[in-house]
C-alpha positions as CSV (number, residue, x, y, z in Angstrom):
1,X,0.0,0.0,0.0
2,X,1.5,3.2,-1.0
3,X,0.2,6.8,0.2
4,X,1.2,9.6,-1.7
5,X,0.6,13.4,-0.4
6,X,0.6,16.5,-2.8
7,X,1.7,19.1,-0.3
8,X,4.7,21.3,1.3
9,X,7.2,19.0,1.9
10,X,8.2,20.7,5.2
11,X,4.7,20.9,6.5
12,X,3.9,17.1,5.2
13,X,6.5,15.7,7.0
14,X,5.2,17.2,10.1
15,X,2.2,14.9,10.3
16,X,3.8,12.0,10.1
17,X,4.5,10.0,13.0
18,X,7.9,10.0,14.6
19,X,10.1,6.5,13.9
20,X,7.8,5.2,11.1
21,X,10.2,4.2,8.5
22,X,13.1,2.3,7.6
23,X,14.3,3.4,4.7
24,X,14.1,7.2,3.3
25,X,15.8,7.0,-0.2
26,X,15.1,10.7,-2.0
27,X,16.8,13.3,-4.6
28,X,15.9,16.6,-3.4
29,X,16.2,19.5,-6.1
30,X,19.8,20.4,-6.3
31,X,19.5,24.4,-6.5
32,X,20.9,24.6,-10.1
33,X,17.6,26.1,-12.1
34,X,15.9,23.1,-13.0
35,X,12.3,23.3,-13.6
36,X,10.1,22.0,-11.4
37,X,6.7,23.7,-12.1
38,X,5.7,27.1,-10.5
39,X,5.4,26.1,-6.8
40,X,9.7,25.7,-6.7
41,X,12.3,27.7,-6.5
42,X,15.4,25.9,-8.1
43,X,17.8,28.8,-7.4
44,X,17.5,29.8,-3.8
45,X,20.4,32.0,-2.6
46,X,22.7,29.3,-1.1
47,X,21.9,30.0,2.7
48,X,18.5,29.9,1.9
49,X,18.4,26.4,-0.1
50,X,20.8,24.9,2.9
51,X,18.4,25.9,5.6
52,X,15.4,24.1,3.8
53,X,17.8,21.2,3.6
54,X,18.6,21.5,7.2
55,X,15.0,21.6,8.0
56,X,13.8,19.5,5.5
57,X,16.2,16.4,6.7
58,X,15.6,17.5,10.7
59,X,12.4,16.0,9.8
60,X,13.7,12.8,8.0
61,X,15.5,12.3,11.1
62,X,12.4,12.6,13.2
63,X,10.2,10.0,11.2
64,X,13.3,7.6,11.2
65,X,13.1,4.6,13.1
66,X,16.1,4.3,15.3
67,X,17.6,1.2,13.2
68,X,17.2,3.3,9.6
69,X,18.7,4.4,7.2
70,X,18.8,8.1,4.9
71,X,19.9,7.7,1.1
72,X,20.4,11.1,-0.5
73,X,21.3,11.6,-4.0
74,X,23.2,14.8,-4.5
75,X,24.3,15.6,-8.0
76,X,26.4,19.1,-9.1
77,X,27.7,21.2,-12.1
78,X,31.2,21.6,-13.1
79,X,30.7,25.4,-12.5
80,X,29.0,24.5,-8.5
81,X,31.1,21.8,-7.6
82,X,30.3,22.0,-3.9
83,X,26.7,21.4,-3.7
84,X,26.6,17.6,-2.9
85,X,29.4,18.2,0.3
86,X,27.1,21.2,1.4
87,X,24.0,19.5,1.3
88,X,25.4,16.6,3.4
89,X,27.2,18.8,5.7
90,X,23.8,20.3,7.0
91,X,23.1,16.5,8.0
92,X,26.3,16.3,10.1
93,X,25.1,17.9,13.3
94,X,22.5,15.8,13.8
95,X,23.2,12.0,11.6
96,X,26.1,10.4,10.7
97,X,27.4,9.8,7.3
98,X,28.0,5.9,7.3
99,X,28.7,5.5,3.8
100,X,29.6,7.0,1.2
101,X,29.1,5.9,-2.6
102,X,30.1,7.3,-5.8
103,X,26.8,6.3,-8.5
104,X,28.4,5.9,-11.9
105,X,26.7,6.8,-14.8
106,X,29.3,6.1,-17.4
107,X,32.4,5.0,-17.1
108,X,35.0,4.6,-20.1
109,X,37.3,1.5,-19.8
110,X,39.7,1.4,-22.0
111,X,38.5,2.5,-25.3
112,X,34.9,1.1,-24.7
113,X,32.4,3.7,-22.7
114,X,29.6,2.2,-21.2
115,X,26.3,4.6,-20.5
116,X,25.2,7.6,-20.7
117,X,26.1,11.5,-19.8
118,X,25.5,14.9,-20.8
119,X,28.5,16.2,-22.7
120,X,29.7,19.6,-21.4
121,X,30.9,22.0,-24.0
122,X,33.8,24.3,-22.1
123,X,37.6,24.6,-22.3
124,X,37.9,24.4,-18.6
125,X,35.8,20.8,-17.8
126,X,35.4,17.2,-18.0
127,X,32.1,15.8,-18.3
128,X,30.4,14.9,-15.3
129,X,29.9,11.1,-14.8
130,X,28.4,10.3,-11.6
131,X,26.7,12.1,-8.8
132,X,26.7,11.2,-4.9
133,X,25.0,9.0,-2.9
134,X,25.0,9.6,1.2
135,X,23.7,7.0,3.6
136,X,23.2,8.3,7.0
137,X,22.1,6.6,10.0
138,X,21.3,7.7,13.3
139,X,23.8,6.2,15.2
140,X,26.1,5.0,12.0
141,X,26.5,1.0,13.8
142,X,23.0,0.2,12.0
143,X,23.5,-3.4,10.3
144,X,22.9,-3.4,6.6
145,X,22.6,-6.4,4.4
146,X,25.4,-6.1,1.7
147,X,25.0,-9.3,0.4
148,X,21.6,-8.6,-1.4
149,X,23.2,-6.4,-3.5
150,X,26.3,-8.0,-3.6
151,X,28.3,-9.5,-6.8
152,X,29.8,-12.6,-7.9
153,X,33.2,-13.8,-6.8
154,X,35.5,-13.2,-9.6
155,X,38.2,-15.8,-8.3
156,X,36.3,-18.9,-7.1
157,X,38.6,-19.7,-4.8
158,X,37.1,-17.0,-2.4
159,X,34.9,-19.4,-1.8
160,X,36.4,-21.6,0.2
161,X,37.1,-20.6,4.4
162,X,40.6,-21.2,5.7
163,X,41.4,-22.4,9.1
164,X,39.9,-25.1,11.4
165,X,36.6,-24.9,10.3
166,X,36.2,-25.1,6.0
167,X,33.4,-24.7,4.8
168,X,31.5,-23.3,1.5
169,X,30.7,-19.4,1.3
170,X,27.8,-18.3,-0.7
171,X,28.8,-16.8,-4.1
172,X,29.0,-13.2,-3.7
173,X,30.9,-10.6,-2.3
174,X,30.2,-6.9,-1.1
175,X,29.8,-4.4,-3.9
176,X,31.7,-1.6,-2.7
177,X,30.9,1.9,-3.1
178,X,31.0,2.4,-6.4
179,X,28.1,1.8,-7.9
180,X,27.6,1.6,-12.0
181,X,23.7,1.8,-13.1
182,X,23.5,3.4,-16.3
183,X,20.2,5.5,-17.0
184,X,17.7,3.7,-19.8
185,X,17.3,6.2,-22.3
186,X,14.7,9.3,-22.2
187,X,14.4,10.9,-25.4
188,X,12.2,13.7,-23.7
189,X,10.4,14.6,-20.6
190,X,7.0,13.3,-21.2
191,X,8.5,9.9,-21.0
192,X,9.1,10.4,-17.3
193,X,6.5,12.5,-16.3
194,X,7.5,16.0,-17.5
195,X,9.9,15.7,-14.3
196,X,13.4,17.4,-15.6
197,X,15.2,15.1,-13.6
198,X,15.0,11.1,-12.4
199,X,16.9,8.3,-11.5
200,X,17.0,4.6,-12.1
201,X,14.5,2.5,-10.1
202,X,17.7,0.2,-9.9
203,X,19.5,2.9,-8.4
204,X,16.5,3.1,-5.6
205,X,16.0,-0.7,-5.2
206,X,19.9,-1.2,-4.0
207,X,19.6,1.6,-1.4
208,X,16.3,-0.7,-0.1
209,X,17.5,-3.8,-0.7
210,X,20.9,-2.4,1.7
211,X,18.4,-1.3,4.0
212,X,15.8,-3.8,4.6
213,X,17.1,-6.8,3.6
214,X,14.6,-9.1,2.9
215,X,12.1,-7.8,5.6
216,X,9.0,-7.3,4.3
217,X,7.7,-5.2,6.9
218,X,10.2,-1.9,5.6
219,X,8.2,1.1,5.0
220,X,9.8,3.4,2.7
221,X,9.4,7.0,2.1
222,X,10.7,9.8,-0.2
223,X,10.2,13.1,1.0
224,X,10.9,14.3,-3.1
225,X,8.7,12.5,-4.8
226,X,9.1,12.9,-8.0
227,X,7.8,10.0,-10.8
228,X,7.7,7.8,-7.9
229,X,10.5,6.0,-8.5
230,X,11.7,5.6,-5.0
231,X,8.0,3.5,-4.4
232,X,8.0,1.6,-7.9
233,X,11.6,0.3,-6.3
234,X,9.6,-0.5,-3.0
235,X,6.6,-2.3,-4.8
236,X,9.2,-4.4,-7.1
237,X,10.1,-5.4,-3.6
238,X,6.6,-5.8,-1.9
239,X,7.0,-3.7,0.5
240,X,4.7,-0.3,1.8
241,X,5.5,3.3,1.2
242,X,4.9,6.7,1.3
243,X,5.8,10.0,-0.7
244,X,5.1,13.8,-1.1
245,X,5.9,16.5,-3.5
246,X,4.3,20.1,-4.2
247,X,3.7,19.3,-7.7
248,X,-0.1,17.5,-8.5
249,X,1.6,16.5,-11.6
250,X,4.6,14.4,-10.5
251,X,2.8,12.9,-8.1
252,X,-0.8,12.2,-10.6
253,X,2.1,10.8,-12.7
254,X,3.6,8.9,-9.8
255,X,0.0,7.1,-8.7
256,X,-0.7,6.3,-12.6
257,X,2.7,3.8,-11.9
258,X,1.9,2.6,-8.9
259,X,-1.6,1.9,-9.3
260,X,-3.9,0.2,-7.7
261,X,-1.9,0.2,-5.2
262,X,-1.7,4.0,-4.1
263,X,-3.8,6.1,-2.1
């Protein structure tokens, strides 16, 4: 059952109950101009957009049970290369930054590249590849289940414990913190909603499946909405969720993917 709230995402969060879920995976505008329909300002002065963070993620902290976990993904310009770092500095006071991850767009190895990127046409830049991903917890020791998204061994002999007691390990291995899930190709915005920016439901689905595990009793939430991707992620998973954005648009588009399962 999903529940979705058109609304201030300040004041929204406000009604919720305190410690309800487990995982909060969410993108919040980045402050570089993007249009998100009239109701949002994309290009605060920076104090102002870091105070709405602030307050904004006071209240994630609130509605977080003890034992959860915060994804936010942060991207940046070439031109404002600080905006990821500042948004997760306003968290530091009152979470703590258990990991960190790098979320790779394209990469180039060797002469193949593999994905996608906008090309950036200055003298003084590289293109941008990735964009951040920040985990916070409340207390940073909160157990999280690697293995579900973890990878093959590459040397099968991994496999095998050493020592007294030998025994067969399952086949896969912690993913690290660099994490390569290509966009599917959007040749324009109507194809995700009129929303000028999304990610992958992949993307979502690993910071869940870190998160929960396989316990189906995870509620999720996303504070920024969006298309809904955060809850298709939780519905691929059968779990329960909840999201809120200020545009009736996003989240009408949002419902029309979950449905019937949304409120």
């Amino acid at each position: 059952m999903f529940t979705l709230h058109n609304g201030d995402v300040i004041e929204t969060l406000k009604t919720l109950p305190d410690k309800a879920f487990k995982c909060i995976v969410t993108s919040p505008p980045y402050n570089i101009g993007k249009n998100y329909g009239d109701a949002v300002n994309d290009k605060k002065p920076a104090n102002e957009y870091l105070n709405w963070m602030r307050d904004v993620f006071t209240e994630c902290n609130r509605v977080l049970a003890d034992d959860g976990s915060l994804f936010i993904n942060v991207g940046y310009t070439s031109a404002m290369p600080w905006i990821a770092m500042d948004v997760a500095n306003v968290v530091r006071p009152f979470m703590v930054l258990q990991n960190q991850v790098s979320w790779v767009k394209n990469i180039s190895i060797g002469d193949t590249s593999h994905g996608q990127f906008k090309p950036v046409n200055s003298p003084r830049y590289v293109s941008i590849t990735n964009e951040m991903l920040f985990h916070f917890t409340k207390s940073g020791k909160v157990p999280i289940h690697r293995l579900e998204i973890g990878v093959p061994f590459m040397h099968k002999s991994n496999l095998k414990s050493r020592g007294a007691e030998k025994r067969e390990k399952p086949d896969r291995r912690c993913r690290g913190n660099t994490w390569f899930v290509p966009y599917e190709t959007i040749q324009n915005k109507s194809e995700r909603g009129g929303h000028p920016a999304s990610f992958p439901v992949e993307l979502a689905e690993m910071c869940i499946k870190l998160a929960c595990g396989s316990e189906k009793e995870c509620v999720v939430l996303d504070p920024f909405l969006g298309t809904g991707t955060t809850l298709v992620a939780a519905q691929r998973l059968g779990l329960s969720g909840s999201g809120i954005d200020i545009n009736k648009d996003f989240v009408d588009y949002a419902r029309s993917r979950l449905e019937p399962s949304s409120a």
